[in-house]
Structures are given as structure tokens and as C-alpha cells.
DOGUNU-59640 format. One record per residue (C-alpha): residue number from 0; x, y, z; residue in one letter. Coordinates in nm, 2 decimals, m for minus. Layout:
BEGIN
<i: NUM; px: X; py: Y; pz: Z; aa: a>
...
***
This chain:
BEGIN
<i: 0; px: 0.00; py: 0.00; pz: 0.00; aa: x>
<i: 1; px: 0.14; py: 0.36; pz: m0.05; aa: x>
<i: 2; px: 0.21; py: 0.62; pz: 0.17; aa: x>
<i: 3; px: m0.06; py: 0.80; pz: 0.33; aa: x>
<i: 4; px: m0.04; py: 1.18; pz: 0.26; aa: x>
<i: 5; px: 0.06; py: 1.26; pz: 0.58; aa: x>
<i: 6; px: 0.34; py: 1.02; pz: 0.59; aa: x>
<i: 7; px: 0.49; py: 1.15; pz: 0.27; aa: x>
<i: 8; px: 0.46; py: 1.49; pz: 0.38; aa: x>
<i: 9; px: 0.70; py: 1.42; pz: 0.69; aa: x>
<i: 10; px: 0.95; py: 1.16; pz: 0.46; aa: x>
<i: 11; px: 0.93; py: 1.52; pz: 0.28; aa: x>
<i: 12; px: 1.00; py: 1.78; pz: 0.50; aa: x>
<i: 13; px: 1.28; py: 1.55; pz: 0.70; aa: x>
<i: 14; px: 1.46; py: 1.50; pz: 0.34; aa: x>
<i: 15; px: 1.43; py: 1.89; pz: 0.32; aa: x>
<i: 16; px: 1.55; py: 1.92; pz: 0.71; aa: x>
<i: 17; px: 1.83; py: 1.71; pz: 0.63; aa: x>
<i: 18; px: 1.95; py: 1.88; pz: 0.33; aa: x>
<i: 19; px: 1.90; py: 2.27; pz: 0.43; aa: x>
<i: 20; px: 1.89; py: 2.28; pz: 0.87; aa: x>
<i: 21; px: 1.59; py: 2.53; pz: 0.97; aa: x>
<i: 22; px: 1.56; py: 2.88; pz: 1.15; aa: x>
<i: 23; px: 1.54; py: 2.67; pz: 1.49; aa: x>
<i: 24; px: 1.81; py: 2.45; pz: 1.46; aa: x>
<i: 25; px: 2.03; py: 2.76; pz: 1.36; aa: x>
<i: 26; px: 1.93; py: 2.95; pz: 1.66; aa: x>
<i: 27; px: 1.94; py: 2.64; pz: 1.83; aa: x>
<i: 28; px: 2.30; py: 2.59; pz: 1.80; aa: x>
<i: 29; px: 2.47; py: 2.90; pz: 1.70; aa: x>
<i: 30; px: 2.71; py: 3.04; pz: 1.84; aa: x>
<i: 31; px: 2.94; py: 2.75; pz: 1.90; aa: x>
<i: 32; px: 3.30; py: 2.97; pz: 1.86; aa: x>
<i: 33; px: 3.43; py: 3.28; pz: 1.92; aa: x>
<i: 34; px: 3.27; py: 3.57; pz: 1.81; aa: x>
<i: 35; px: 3.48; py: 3.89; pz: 1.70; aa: x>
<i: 36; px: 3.30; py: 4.29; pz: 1.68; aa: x>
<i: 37; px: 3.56; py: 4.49; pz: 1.47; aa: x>
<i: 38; px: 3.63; py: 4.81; pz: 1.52; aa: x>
<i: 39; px: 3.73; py: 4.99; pz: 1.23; aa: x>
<i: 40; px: 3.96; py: 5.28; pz: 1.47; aa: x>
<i: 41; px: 4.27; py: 5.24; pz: 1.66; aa: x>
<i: 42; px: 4.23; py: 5.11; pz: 2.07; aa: x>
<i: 43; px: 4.19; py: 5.33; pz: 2.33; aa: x>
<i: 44; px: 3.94; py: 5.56; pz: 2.20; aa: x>
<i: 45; px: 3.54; py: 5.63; pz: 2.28; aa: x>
<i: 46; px: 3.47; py: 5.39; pz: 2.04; aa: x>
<i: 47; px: 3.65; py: 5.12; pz: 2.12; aa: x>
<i: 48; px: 3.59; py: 5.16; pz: 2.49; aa: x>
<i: 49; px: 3.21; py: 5.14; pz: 2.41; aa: x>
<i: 50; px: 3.24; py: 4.86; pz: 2.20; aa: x>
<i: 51; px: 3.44; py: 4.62; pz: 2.46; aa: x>
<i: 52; px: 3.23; py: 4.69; pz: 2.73; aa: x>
<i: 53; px: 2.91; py: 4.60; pz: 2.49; aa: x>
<i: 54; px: 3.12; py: 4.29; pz: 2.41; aa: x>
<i: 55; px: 3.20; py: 4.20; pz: 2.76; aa: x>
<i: 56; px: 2.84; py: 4.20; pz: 2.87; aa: x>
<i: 57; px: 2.75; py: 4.00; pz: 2.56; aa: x>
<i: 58; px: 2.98; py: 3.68; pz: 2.63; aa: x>
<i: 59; px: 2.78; py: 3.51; pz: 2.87; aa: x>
<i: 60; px: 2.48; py: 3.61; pz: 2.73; aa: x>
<i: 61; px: 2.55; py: 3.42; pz: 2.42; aa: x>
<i: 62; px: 2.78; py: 3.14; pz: 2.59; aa: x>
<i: 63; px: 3.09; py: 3.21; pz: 2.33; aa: x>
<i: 64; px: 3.35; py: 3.48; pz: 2.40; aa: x>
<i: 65; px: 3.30; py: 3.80; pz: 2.21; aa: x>
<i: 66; px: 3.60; py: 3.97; pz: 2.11; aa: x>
<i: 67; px: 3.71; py: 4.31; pz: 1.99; aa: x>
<i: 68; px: 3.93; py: 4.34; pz: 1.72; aa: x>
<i: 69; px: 4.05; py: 4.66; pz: 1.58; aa: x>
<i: 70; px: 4.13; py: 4.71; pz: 1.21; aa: x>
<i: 71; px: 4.19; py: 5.08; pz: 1.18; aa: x>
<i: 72; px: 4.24; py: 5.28; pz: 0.83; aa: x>
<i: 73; px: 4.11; py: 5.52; pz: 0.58; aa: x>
<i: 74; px: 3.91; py: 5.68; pz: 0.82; aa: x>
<i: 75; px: 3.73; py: 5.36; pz: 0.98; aa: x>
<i: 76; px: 3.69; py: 5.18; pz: 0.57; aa: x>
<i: 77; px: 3.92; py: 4.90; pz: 0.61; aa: x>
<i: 78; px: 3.76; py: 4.77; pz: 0.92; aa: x>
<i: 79; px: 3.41; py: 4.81; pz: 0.74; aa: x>
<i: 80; px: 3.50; py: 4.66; pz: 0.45; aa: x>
<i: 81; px: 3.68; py: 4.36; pz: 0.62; aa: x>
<i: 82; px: 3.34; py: 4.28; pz: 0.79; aa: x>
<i: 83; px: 3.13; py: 4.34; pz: 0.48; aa: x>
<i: 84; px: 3.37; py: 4.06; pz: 0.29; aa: x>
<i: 85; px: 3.33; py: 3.84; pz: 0.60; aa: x>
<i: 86; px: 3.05; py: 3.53; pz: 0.59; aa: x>
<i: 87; px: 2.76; py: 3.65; pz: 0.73; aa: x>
<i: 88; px: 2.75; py: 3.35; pz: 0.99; aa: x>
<i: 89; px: 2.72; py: 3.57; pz: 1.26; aa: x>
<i: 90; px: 3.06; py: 3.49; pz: 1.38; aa: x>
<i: 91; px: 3.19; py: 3.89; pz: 1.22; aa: x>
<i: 92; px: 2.96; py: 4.19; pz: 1.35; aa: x>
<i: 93; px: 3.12; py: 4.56; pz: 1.27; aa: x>
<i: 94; px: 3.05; py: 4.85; pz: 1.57; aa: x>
<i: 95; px: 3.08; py: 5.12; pz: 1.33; aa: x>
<i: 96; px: 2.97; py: 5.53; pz: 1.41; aa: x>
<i: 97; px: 2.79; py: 5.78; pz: 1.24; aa: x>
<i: 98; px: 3.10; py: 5.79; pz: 1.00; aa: x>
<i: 99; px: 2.96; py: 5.48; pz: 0.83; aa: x>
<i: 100; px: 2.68; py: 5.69; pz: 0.70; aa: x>
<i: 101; px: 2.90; py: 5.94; pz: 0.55; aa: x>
<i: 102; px: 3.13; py: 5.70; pz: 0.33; aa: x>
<i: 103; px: 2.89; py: 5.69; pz: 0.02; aa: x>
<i: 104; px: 2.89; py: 6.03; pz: m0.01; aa: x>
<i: 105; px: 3.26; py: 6.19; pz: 0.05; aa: x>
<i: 106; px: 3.50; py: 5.86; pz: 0.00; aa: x>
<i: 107; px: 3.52; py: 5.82; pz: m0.36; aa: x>
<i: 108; px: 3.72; py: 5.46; pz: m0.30; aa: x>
<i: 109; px: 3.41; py: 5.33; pz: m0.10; aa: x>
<i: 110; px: 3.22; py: 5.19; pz: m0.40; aa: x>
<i: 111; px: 2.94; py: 4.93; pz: m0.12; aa: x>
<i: 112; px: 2.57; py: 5.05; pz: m0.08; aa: x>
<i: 113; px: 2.60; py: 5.04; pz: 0.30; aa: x>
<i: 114; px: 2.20; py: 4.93; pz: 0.30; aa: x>
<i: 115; px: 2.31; py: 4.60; pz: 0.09; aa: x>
<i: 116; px: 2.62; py: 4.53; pz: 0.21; aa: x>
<i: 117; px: 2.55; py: 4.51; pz: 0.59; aa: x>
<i: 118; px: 2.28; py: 4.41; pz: 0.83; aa: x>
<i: 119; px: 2.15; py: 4.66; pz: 1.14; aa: x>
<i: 120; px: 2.18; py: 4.49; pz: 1.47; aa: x>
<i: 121; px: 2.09; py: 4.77; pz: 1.70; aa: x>
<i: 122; px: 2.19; py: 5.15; pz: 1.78; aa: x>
<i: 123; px: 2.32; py: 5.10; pz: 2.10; aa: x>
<i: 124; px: 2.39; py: 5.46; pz: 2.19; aa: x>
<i: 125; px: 2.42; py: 5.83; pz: 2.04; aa: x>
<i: 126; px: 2.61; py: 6.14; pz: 2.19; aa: x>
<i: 127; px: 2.60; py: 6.48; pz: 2.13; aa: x>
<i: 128; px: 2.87; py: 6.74; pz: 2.00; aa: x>
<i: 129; px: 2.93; py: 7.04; pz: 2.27; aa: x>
<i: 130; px: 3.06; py: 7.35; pz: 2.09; aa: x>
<i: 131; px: 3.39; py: 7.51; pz: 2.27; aa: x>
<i: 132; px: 3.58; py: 7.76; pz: 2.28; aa: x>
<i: 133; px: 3.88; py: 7.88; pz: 2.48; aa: x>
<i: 134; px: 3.86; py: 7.97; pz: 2.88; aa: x>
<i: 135; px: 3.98; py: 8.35; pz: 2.79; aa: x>
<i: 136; px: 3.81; py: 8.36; pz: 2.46; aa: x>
<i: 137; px: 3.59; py: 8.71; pz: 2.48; aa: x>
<i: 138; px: 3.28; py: 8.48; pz: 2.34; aa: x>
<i: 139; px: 3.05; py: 8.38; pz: 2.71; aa: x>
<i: 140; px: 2.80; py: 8.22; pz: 2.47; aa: x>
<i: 141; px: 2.70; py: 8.10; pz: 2.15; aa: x>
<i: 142; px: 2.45; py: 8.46; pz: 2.08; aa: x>
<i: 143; px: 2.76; py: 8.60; pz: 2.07; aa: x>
<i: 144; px: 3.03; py: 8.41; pz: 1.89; aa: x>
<i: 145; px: 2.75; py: 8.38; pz: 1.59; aa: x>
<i: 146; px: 2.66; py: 8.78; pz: 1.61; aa: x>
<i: 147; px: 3.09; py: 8.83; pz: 1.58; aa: x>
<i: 148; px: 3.14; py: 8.55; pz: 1.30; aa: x>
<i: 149; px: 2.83; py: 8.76; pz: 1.13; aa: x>
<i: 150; px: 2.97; py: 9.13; pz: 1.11; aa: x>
<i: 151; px: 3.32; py: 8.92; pz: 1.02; aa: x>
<i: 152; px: 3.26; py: 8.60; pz: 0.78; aa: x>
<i: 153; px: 3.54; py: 8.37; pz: 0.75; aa: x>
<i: 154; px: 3.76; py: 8.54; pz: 0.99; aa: x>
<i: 155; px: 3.72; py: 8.28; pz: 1.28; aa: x>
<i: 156; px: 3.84; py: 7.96; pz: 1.25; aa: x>
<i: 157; px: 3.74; py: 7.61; pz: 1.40; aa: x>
<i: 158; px: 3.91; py: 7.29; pz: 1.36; aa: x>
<i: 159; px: 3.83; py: 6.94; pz: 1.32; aa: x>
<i: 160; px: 4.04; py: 6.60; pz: 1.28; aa: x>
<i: 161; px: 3.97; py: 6.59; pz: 0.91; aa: x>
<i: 162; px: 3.78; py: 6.68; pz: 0.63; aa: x>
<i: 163; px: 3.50; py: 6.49; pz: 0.61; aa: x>
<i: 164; px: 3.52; py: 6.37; pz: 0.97; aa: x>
<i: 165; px: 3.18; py: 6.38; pz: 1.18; aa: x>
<i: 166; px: 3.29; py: 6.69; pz: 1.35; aa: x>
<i: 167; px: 3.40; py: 6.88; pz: 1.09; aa: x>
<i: 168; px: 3.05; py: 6.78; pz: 0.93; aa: x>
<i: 169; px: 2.88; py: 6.85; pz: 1.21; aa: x>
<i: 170; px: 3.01; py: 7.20; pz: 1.27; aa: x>
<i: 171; px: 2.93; py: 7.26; pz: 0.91; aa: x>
<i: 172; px: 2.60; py: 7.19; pz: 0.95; aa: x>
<i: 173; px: 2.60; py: 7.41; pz: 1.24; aa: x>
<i: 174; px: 2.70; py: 7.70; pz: 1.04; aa: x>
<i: 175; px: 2.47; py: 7.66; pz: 0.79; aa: x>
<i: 176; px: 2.16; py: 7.64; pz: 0.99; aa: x>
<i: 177; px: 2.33; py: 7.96; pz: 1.19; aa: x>
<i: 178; px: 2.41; py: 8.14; pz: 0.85; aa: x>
<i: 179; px: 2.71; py: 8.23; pz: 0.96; aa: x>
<i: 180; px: 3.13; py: 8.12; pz: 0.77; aa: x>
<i: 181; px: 3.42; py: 8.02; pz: 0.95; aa: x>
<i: 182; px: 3.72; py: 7.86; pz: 0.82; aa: x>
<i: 183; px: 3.81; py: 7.54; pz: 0.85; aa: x>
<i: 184; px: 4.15; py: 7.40; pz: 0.96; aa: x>
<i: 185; px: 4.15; py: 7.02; pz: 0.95; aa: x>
<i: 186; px: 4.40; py: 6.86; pz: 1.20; aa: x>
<i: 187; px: 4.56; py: 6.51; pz: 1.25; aa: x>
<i: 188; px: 4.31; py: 6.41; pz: 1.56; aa: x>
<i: 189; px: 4.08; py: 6.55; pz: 1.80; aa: x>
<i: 190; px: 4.38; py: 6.62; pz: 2.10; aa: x>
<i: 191; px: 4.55; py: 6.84; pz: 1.88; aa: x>
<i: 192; px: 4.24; py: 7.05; pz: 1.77; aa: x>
<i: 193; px: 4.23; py: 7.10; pz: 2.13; aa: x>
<i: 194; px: 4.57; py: 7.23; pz: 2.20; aa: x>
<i: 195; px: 4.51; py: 7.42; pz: 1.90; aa: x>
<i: 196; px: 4.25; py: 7.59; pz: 2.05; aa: x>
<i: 197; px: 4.35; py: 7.68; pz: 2.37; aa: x>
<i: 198; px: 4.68; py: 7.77; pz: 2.24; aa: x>
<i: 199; px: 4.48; py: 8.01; pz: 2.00; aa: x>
<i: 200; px: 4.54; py: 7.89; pz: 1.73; aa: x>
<i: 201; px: 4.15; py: 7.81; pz: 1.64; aa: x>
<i: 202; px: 3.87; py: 8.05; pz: 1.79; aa: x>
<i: 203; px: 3.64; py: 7.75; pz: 1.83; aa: x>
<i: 204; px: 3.58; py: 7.36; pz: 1.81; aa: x>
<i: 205; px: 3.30; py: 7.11; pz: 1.82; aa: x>
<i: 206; px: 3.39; py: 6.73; pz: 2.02; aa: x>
<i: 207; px: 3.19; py: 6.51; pz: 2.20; aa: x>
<i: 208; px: 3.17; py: 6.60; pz: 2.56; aa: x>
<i: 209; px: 3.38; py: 6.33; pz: 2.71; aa: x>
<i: 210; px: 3.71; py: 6.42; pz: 2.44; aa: x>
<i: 211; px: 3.67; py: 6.82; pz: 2.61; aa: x>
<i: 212; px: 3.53; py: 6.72; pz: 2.95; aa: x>
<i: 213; px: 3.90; py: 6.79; pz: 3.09; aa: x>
<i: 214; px: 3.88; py: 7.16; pz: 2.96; aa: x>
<i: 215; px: 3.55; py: 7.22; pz: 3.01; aa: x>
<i: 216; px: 3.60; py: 7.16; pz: 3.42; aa: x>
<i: 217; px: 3.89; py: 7.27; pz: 3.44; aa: x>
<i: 218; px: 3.80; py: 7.60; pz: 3.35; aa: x>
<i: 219; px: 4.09; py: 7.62; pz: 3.01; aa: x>
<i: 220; px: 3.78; py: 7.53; pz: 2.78; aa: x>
<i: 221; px: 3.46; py: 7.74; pz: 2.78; aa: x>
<i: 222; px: 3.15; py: 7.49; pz: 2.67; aa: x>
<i: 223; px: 2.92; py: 7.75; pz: 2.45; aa: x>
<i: 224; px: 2.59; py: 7.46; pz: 2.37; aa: x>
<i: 225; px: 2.49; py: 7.15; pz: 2.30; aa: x>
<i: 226; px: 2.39; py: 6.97; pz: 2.04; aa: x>
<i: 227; px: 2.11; py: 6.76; pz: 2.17; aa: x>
<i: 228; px: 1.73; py: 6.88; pz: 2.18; aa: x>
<i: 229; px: 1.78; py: 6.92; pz: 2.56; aa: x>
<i: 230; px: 2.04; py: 6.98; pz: 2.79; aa: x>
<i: 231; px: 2.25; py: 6.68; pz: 2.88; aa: x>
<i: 232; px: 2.25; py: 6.48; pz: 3.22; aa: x>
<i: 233; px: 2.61; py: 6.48; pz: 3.25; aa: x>
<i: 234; px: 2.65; py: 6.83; pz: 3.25; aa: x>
<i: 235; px: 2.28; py: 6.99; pz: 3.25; aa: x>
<i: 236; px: 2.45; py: 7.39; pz: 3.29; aa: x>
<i: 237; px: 2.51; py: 7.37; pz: 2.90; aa: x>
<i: 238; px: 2.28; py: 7.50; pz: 2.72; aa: x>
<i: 239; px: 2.12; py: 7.40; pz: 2.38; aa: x>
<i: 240; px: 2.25; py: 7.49; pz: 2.03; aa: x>
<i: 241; px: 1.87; py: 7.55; pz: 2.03; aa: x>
<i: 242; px: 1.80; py: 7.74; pz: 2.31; aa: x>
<i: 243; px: 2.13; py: 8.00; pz: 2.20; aa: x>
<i: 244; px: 2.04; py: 8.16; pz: 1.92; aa: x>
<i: 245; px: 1.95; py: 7.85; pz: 1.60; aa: x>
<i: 246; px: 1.62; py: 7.68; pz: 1.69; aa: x>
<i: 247; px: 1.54; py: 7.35; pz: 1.57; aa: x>
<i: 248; px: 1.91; py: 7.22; pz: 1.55; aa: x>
<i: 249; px: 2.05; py: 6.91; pz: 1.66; aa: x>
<i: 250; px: 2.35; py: 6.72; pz: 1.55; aa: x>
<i: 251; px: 2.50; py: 6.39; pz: 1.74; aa: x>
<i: 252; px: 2.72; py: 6.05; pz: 1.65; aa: x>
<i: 253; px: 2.56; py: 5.71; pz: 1.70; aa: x>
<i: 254; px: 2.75; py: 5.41; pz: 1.78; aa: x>
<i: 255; px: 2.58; py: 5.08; pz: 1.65; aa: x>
<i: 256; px: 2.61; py: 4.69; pz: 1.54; aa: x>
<i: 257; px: 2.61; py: 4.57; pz: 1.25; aa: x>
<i: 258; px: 2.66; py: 4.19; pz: 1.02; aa: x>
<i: 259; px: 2.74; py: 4.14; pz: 0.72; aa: x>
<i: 260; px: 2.42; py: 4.11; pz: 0.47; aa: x>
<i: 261; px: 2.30; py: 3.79; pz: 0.44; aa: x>
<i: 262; px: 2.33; py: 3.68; pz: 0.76; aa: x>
<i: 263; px: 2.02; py: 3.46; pz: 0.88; aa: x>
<i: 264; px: 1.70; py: 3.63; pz: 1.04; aa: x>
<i: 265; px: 1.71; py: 3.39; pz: 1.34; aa: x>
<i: 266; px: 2.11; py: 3.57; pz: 1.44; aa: x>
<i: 267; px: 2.02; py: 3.88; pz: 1.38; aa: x>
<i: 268; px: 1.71; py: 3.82; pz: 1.63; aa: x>
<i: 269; px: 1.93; py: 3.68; pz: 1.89; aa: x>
<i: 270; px: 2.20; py: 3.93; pz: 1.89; aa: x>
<i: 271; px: 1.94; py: 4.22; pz: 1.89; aa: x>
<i: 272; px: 1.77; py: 4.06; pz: 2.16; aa: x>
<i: 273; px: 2.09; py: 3.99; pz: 2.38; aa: x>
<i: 274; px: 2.24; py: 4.34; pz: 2.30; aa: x>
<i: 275; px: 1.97; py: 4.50; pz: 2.44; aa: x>
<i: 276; px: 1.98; py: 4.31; pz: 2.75; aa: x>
<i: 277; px: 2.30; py: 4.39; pz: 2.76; aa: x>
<i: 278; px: 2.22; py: 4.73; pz: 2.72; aa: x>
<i: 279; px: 2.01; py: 4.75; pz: 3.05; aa: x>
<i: 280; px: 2.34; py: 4.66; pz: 3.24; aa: x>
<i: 281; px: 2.40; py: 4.89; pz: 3.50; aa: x>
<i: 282; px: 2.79; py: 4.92; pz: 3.44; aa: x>
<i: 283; px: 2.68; py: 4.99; pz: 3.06; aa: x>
<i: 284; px: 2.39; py: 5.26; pz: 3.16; aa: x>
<i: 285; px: 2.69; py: 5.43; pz: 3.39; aa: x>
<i: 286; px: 2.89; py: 5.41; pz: 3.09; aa: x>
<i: 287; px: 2.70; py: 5.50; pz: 2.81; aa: x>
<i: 288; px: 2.50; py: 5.77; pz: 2.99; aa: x>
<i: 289; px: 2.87; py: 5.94; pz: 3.01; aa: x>
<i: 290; px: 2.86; py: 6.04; pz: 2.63; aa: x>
<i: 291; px: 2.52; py: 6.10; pz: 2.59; aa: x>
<i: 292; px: 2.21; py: 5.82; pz: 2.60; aa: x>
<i: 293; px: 2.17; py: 5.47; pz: 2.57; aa: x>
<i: 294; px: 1.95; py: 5.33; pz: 2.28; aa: x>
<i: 295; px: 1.87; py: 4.97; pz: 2.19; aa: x>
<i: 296; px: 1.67; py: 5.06; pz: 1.85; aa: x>
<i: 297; px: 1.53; py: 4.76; pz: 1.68; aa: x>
<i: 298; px: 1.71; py: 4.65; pz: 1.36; aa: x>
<i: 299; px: 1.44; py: 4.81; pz: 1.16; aa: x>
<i: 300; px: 1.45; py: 5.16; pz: 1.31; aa: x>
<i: 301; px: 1.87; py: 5.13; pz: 1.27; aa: x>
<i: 302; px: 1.80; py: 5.08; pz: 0.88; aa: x>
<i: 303; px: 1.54; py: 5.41; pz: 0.88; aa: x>
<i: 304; px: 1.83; py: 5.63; pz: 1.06; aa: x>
<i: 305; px: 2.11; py: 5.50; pz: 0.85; aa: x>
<i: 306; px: 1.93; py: 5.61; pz: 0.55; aa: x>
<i: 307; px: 1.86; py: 5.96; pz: 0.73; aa: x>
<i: 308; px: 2.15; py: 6.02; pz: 0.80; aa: x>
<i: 309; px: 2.31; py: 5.93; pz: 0.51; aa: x>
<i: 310; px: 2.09; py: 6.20; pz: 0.33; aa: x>
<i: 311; px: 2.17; py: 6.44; pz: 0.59; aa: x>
<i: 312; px: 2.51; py: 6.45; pz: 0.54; aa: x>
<i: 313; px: 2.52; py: 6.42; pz: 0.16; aa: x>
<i: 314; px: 2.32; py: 6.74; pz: 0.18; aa: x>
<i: 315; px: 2.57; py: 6.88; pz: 0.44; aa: x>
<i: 316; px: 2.90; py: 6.75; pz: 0.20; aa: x>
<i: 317; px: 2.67; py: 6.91; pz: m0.11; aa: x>
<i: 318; px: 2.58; py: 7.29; pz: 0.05; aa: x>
<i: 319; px: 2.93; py: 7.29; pz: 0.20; aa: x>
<i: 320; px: 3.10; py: 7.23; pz: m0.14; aa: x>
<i: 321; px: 3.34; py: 6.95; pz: 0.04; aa: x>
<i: 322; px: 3.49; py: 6.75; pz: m0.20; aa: x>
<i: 323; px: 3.51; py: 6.41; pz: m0.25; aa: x>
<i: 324; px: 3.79; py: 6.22; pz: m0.15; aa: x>
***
């Protein structure tokens, strides 16, 4: 007699089991190595510090050591690119910035559609920029250094690490919405734009708060605004860029994970899910809260502000006449 319908049904679906393994299995038994979160900047730095604490509260979430491995270069594009070549097993995850947003549009050797290429995990945090200026600069607030830079256009100058960097784009973004011109003077890292400017060198700068926290309570550095839509936790006597003088502006950098495309819907559920756990550490709140807010977006609302931002700044690069490099 032949097979019942039922009964060729399962001999079906276990041939099909056997040959391809299903979403549970996958979740079911990955990870069973060691998984690595590059970060495309050299060690030490905000970045970096972020991304080995995230990584430290992951391991025995997901039973497997998580690792951080820095491939710095071209401005954070080799350690981007080395994750977006990797398989996307879920073994390679990239905790890239608000720089990875900027790529398409100012570095011409960056030929990947960032939206293709890689896979949004979660936003786990964003900061914003403070604007500074020196301790005996004559400007006491932002009113005034944008009422001097408009009776003199061009004549002040603030620095940044780089062209293209996320603080020199920010600032220019700043001085658009302002209407105001400065000068630019780009610089080999964010400490020497700081002794820059409290040598005298620049008139003004633009950092996150926890690279000019030092000269800000210290006294050498004068912190004009923030960036954010409200005035920030960790130092709530700063005012907004909003509230001094340019309503409606806000700027900050985001850090966030990221796989390579391709990799399987059941991982990318299990690593969002366990980074946001992670993210409601108490050690990682401290932390985090330090530079500006935690997150823990949803893959989904990580794709809709890469592809904001990404606009944003092309727009910014565009009106700014920054070439490509």
C-alpha cells in the first residue's frame, strides 16, 4: 500500500531538514566559537571603549567569547569593509559610528551600498557634540560668537580632525543652519584640535563632551551649547544649540552593530535581543550615559536612521562644497 499523505509529507519535510537545517536548529545551535565585533579605529578611544564593554556584557549572554578586534584605516573603511567581505555566519559583527553613514557620499574609494552590504543589529547609543571655545576667549555664549562670526565671515576659524570627519560635518551643519562662515583648519586628531584651540590657534571647536570634558571643568575650555534637543544629564548647565540663538538644531554621533548582509534572520534576532539586555546593564547605563544616551533601537529603526543620516550629510557635503575624497 502507499504512503498515506501525511506520511509522505513528513519523509518530505525530513529529506528537506536534512539537506538545508531550519531557523530553529540555527538559533538552536549558534554560536558554537568565538565571536569577533571589529572596530574599524585604533584602541583606546570612545569607540572602542564602548564597544568592549558591549562585548564584555555579551559573552555570557550568548555562551561564546565575544571579542574586539581593531582594524583601523582610511578613516574607519578598512575595518568596514573587512566585515562586509566576511560570511555573514554571525561569527563577524562591525560596531561602526555615524562615519559609516557618511562614506557613500565623500570617500570616492568606498564603492558598497551600505543598505546592501550590511545588516543593522541595534543602535546602541548616540552622543552629542558640545561647541567650545577657549577659557579667555571674549565669546560667554554661543549669541555672541555667531553675532561676531556675522559682522566678520570667514575670519574665525574652528578645527576638526579631518575633512570629512563627523565633527567637521557637524560644525558645518552648524553653520549653515546659523548662516554664519568660519574657516576650517583640519588637523591630525581630535587632542591636537584641542591644544590648537586653547593655544589660540583656532577661535572655536566642536567634540563630544567626554574628548573636552577635561577643559571644560577645568576652566581652560569654555563649553558654549549642546547639540542635543535638551540639555544633557552629564552636565545639565550647558545650554542647547537650540536654546542659544539656532532653533530647531540638533546634531549627534551614534554608535551601532552591524553583520554582514546575508546573515540569517534567526542571528540577527538573537543578537538584537541579547544586546539589548545587555544594554540595560547597570555598568553599561553608567557608561554610556557618560557620552550621551543609551539606545537599543530595533534592527528596523537602525535601517530608517542609517538612510537619514546618510541623506543628511550628503546634503551637508553638497551645500558645504566639500569635495570628495
Amino acid at each position: 500500500m502507499p504512503p498515506t499523505l501525511p506520511r509522505r509529507a513528513l519523509l518530505a519535510s525530513t529529506l528537506v531538514a536534512s539537506l538545508c537545517p531550519g531557523r530553529q536548529a540555527m538559533a538552536a545551535e549558534w554560536p558554537e566559537r568565538t565571536l569577533r565585533v571589529v572596530v574599524p579605529y585604533g584602541p583606546g578611544g570612545v569607540t572602542d571603549n564602548m564597544a568592549r564593554l558591549l562585548a564584555n556584557k555579551l559573552t555570557p549572554r550568548l555562551g561564546q567569547s565575544v571579542v574586539v578586534e581593531n582594524r583601523a584605516g582610511a578613516g574607519g573603511i578598512i575595518g568596514t569593509e573587512n566585515v562586509i567581505r566576511s560570511q555573514p555566519d554571525g561569527y563577524s559583527l562591525l560596531f561602526a559610528t555615524v562615519t559609516l553613514s557618511v562614506y557613500p557620499s565623500f570617500n570616492s574609494n568606498f564603492t558598497y551600498d551600505i543598505h546592501k552590504a550590511l545588516q543593522p543589529i541595534s543602535i546602541v547609543a548616540s552622543a552629542p557634540y558640545v561647541i567650545m571655545v577657549a577659557g579667555r576667549s571674549p565669546f560667554q555664549n554661543l549669541q555672541q560668537l555667531i553675532d561676531h562670526a556675522k559682522q566678520n565671515p570667514g575670519k574665525l576659524n574652528f578645527g576638526s580632525p579631518g575633512v570629512g570627519t563627523s565633527t567637521h560635518l557637524a560644525f558645518e551643519a552648524f553653520l549653515a543652519a546659523a548662516g554664519i562662515k568660519m574657516t576650517h583648519v583640519p588637523y591630525g586628531g581630535s587632542a591636537a584640535v584641542q591644544t590648537a584651540l586653547l593655544s589660540n590657534d583656532l577661535q572655536v571647536m566642536i567634540d563630544t563632551y567626554t574628548g573636552i570634558a577635561g577643559a571644560v571643568e577645568s576652566g581652560q575650555g569654555r563649553a558654549l551649547a549642546i547639540t542635543s534637543d535638551r540639555r544633557a544629564a552629564f552636565n545639565p548647565a550647558i545650554p542647547t544649540v537650540a536654546e542659544s540663538g539656532v532653533p530647531g538644531f540638533t546634531a549627534d554621533t551614534w554608535f551601532g552593530l552591524l553583520a554582514p548582509a546575508g546573515t540569517s534572520a534567526a542571528i540577527v534576532e538573537r543578537l538584537h535581543r541579547e544586546t539589548v539586555e545587555a544594554l540595560k546593564d547597570p555598568q553599561v547605563v553608567e557608561n554610556f550615559s557618560k557620552q550621551g544616551s543609551v539606545v537599543g533601537s530595533t534592527p528596523a529603526q537602525f535601517a530608517t536612521t542609517l538612510a537619514a543620516e546618510q541623506r543628511r550629510w550628503a546634503k551637508v557635503i553638497a551645500d558645504a562644497g566639500i569635495e570628495k575624497q
